[in-house]
C-alpha positions in Angstrom: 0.9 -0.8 -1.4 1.9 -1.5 2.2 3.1 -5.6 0.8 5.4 -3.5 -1.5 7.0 -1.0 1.1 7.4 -4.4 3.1 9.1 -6.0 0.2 11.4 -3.2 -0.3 12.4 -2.3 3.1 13.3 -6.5 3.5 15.5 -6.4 1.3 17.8 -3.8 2.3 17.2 -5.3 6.2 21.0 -4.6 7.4 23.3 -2.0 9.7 23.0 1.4 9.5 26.1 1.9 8.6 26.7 -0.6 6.0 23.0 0.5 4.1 25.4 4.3 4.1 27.9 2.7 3.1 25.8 1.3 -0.1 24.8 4.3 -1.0 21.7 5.7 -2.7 20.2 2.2 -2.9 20.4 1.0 0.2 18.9 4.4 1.5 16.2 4.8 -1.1 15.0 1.6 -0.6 14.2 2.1 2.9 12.7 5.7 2.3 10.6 4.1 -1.0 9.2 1.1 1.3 8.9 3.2 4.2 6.6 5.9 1.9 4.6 3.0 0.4 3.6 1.5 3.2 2.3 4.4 4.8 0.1 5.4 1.5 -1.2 1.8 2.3 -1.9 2.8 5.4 -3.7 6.1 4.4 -5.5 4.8 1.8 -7.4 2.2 4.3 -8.0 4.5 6.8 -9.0 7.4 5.0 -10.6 6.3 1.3 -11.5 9.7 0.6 -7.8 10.3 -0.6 -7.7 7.3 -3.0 -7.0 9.4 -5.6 -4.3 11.3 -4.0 -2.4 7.7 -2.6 -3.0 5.9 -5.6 -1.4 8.1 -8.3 1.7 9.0 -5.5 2.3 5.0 -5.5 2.4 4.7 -9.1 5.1 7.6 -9.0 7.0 6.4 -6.4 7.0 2.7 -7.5 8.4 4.2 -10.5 10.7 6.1 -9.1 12.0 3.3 -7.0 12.7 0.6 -10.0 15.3 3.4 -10.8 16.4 4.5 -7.3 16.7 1.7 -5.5 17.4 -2.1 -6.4 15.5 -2.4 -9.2 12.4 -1.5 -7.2 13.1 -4.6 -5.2 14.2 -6.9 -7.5 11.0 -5.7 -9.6 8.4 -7.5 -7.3 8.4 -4.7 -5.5 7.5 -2.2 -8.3 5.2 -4.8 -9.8 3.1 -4.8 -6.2 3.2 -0.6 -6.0 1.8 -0.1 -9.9 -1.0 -2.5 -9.2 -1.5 -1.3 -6.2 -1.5 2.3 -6.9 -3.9 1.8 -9.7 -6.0 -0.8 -7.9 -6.6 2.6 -5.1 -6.5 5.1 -8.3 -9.5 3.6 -9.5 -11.6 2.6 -6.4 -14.6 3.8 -5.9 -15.4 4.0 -2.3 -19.3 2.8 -1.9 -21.6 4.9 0.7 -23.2 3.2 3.4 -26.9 3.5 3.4 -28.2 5.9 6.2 -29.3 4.7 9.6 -32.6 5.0 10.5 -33.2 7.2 13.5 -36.0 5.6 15.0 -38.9 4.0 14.6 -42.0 4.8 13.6 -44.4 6.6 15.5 -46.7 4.6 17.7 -44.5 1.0 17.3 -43.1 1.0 20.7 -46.1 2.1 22.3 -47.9 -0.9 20.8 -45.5 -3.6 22.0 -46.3 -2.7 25.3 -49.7 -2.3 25.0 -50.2 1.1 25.7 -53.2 2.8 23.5 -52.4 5.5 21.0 -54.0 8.5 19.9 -55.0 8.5 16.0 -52.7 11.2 14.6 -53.9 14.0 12.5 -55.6 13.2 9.2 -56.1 15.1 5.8 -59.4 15.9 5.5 -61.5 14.6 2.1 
């Protein structure tokens, strides 16, 4: 996602006033790379929202084949579906939990210090 907002925001790289002059391609093509690359940006920092980023790409990659340039020059389009879908359908994996600390007794060992039997079930 954030390659395509790069790819479409290069290709309108000129003057302010000349991309107004342009019009509504020149403009949208900025806003529609701009957009992009910060729901790239989202979706690494905060995977949680995959969903969210990934099905807002896919609209606006469609929206900007129509709105501006051809999505740039198609590439651009091409590299927000994928991507979109690619983040729509990640699954963000858990990391396994930390252990707090170690068992009772194992640092005491190491340094040779003797430790008292805890309690025991009784037979």
């Amino acid at each position: 996602m954030i390659l395509s907002g790069a790819v479409m925001a290069s290709l309108v790289a000129m003057p302010v006033e000349l991309m107004v002059q342009t019009g509504v391609g020149g403009v949208s093509s900025l806003m529609f790379g701009g957009m992009l690359a910060v729901l790239g940006l989202v979706t690494w920092f905060t995977p949680n929202q995959h969903v969210i980023t990934g099905s807002l790409a896919g609209f606006l990659g469609l929206g900007a084949l129509i709105l501006s340039n051809l999505g740039g020059l198609v590439v651009g389009t091409l590299l927000a579906l994928v991507g979109g879908g690619l983040a729509f359908s990640w699954r963000p994996v858990a990391r396994p939990p930390r252990r707090r600390g170690r068992r009772r007794g194992h640092r005491a060992e190491e340094e040779g210090v003797e430790v008292p039997p805890g309690p025991r079930a009784e037979d």
